[in-house]
N, C-alpha and C positions, 0 to 999 in steps of 0.2 A: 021795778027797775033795780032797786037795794036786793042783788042775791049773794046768796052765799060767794060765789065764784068773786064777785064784784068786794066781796068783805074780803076774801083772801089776795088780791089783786091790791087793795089800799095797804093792807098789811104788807106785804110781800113788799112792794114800795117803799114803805115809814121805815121799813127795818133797813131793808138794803141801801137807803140812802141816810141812817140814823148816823149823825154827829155831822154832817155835810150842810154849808151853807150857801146863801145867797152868794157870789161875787162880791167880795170887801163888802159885806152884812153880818147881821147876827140873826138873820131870820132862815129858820129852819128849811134847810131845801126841800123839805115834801110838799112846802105851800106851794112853790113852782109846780109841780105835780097834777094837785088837786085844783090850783088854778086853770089849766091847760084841760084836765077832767071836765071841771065846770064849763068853760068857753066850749068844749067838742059837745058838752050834753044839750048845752042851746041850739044844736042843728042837726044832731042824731042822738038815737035808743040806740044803737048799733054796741053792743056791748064790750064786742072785741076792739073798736075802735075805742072805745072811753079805757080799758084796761093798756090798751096800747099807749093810750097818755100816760098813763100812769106807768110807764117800764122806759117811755122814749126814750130815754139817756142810760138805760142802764147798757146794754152795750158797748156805747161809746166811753163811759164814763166809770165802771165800776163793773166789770167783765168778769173780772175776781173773785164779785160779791155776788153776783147774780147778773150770771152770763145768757147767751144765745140757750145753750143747751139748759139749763132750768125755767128759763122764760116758755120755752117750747112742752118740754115738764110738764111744769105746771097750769100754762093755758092754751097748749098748743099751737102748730105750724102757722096758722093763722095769723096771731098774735103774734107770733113772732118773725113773722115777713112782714105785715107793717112797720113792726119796730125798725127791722131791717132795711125799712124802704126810708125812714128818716135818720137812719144813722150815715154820721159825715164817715168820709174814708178819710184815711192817713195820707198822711202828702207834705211835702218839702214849707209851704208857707200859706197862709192865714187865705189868699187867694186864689191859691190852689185849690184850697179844699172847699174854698165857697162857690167858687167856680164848677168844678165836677157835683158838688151837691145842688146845684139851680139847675142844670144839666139834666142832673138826675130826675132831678119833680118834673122838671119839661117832658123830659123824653121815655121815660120806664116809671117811676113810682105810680102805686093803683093809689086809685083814689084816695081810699082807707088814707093812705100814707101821708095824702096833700092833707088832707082834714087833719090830720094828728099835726103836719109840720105848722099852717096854718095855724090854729092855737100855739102850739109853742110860740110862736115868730109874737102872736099878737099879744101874750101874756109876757112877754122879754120885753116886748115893746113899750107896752103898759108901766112896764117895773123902769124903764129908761128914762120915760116922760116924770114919771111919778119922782125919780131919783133926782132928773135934772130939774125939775118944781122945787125941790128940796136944797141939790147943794150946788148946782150951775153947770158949768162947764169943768168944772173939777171931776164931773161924770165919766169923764171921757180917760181918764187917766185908768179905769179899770180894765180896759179893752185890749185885747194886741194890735187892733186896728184901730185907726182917730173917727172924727164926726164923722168925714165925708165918706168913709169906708161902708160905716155904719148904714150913712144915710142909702148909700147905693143899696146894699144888702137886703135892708128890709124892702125899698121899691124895687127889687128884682123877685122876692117871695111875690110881691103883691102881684106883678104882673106876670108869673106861673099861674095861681092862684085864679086870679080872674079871666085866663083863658081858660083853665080847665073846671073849674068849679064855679057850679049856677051862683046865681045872686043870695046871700040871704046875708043877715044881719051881721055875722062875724066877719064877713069880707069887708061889707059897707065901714065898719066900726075901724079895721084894720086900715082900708085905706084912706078915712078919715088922719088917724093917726100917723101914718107915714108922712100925709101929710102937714102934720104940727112940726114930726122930727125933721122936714126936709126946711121947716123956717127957722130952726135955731140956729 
């Protein structure tokens, strides 16, 4: 499963996102990453989809550093229309854009794509529960949107998700947890 492509894909990653942090953290943004890596390798080998975790945000997020055309480059079209299939589009407010991108999982993203958003959604998730365990409701001041925004967003992924994607343990776990965040 450890191949070369897959050693240049973590590199390619560590570098492009080297000095970028968690949201109000000090913890290194490629653990996001390889967090999201691990949760997709729990329910696929699919290679291009685990390298796809590994690049999800660079589109959105650092186009400059390692854009659509080197992602493509380097591990081809594949790779790079999953990535494309979970990058959010630009748009006037916080709602907008989460709106067109649930839209988007519903109605056009391939699978690959739900699988990659899936992990992300359930490792953010995880990192929210884990933060709000830690420092309360004071959690919520990191966001542009409050709890209940929150709360909607992630039971809007879960219920994409679980109409388009069979049963397996990364869904059951996700919507375990949605469920924790929709009691706080």
């Amino acid at each position: 499963m450890f191949t070369p492509r897959m050693m240049r894909a973590i590199n390619a990653a560590a570098t492009a996102h080297d000095g970028h942090y968690r949201k109000a953290t000090r913890i290194p943004y490629v653990s996001h990453l390889f967090g999201v890596m691990t949760i997709a390798a729990s329910i696929t080998d699919d290679e291009d989809v685990l390298i796809a975790c590994l690049l999800h945000d660079a589109i959105e997020d650092i186009p400059e550093t390692y854009g659509a055309t080197q992602i493509e480059a380097d591990f081809g079209p594949r790779v790079l229309g999953i990535v494309q299939g979970v990058t959010k589009i630009e748009a006037d407010s916080w709602q907008e854009r989460s709106d067109a991108y649930i839209a988007h999982l519903r109605d056009e993203a391939s699978d690959e794509s739900l699988i990659v958003s899936l992990c992300d959604k359930s490792h953010n998730l995880m990192s929210i529960l884990a933060d709000h365990d830690a420092i309360g409701d004071e959690l919520w001041e990191r966001f542009n949107s409050g709890k209940e925004r929150q709360q909607w967003w992630y039971r809007s992924i879960l219920e994409v998700a679980s109409q388009r994607l069979p049963d397996n343990e990364v869904l059951r776990t996700y919507a375990a947890n949605v469920e924790r965040l929709a009691s706080l």
